[in-house]
N, C-alpha and C positions, 0 to 999 in steps of 0.2 A: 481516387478520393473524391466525396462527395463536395457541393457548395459549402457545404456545415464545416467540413473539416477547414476548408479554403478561410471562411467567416473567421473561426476560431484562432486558426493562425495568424491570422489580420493582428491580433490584439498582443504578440511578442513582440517589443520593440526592438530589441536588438537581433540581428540581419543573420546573425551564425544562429546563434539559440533558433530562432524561427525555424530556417534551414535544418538544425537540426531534428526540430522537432516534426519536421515534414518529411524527413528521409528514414526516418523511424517508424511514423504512423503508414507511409507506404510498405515498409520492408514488414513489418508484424501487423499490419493488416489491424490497426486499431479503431475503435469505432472513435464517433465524436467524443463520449463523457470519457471512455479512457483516455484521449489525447487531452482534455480537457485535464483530469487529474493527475496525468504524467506532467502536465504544465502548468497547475498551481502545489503539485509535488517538489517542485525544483530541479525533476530529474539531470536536469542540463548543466545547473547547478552544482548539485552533488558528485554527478562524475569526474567535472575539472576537480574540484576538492579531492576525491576520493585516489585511493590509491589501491585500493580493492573493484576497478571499474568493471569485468565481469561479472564480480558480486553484483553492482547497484545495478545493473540492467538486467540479472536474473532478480533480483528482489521487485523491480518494477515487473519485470513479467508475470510472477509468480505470486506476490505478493509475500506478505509475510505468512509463514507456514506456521502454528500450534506444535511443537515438539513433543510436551509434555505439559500437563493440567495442569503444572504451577505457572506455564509459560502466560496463560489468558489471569488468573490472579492478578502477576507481577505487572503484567500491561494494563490493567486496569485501576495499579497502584494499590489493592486491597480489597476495592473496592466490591464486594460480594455480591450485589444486587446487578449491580454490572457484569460482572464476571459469568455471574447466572443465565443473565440474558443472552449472552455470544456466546455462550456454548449449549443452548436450547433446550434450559432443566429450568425447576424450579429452586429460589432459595432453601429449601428444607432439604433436595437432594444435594446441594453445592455443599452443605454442612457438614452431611453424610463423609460425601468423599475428603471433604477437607479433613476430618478426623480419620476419618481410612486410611489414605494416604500421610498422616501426620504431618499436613502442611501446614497447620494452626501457628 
């Protein structure tokens, strides 16, 4: 791991969470901004909660996958012009499909 990774971990105060997040970024080979957003993600967080913990450290790996074209809608709350934008169309084709698919 480089100095950056060393630097970044400086800033988790508590001694396991840190550790955790350092025996991670070695074992999956994470750069700085990923270790960075696995650690303002909560990752460390989420897993003691979770009861799903394979889940939460493939969904930090992987990130979240698109299933199906109502999945980017529903995440973007409706939001059309957003929706448009993450999946690299313009509004008048988002339209299209949203009538296509009768997701209106």
């Amino acid at each position: 791991m480089s100095w950056s990774h060393y630097r970044t971990l400086t800033k988790v105060e508590n001694k396991s969470e840190r550790l955790f997040y350092e025996i991670e970024a070695k074992k999956e080979g994470w750069s700085v901004p990923v270790l960075e957003r696995q650690i303002h993600s909560f990752l460390f967080a989420r897993l003691l909660k979770s009861r799903d913990k394979e889940g939460v450290l493939q969904l930090a790996a992987e990130g979240q996958t698109v299933e199906k074209p109502s999945d980017t809608l529903k995440a973007t709350q409706g939001n059309k012009s957003e929706t448009a934008r993450k999946l690299g169309i313009n509004r008048k084709t988002l339209y299209k499909k949203i009538e296509e698919y009768g997701l209106a």
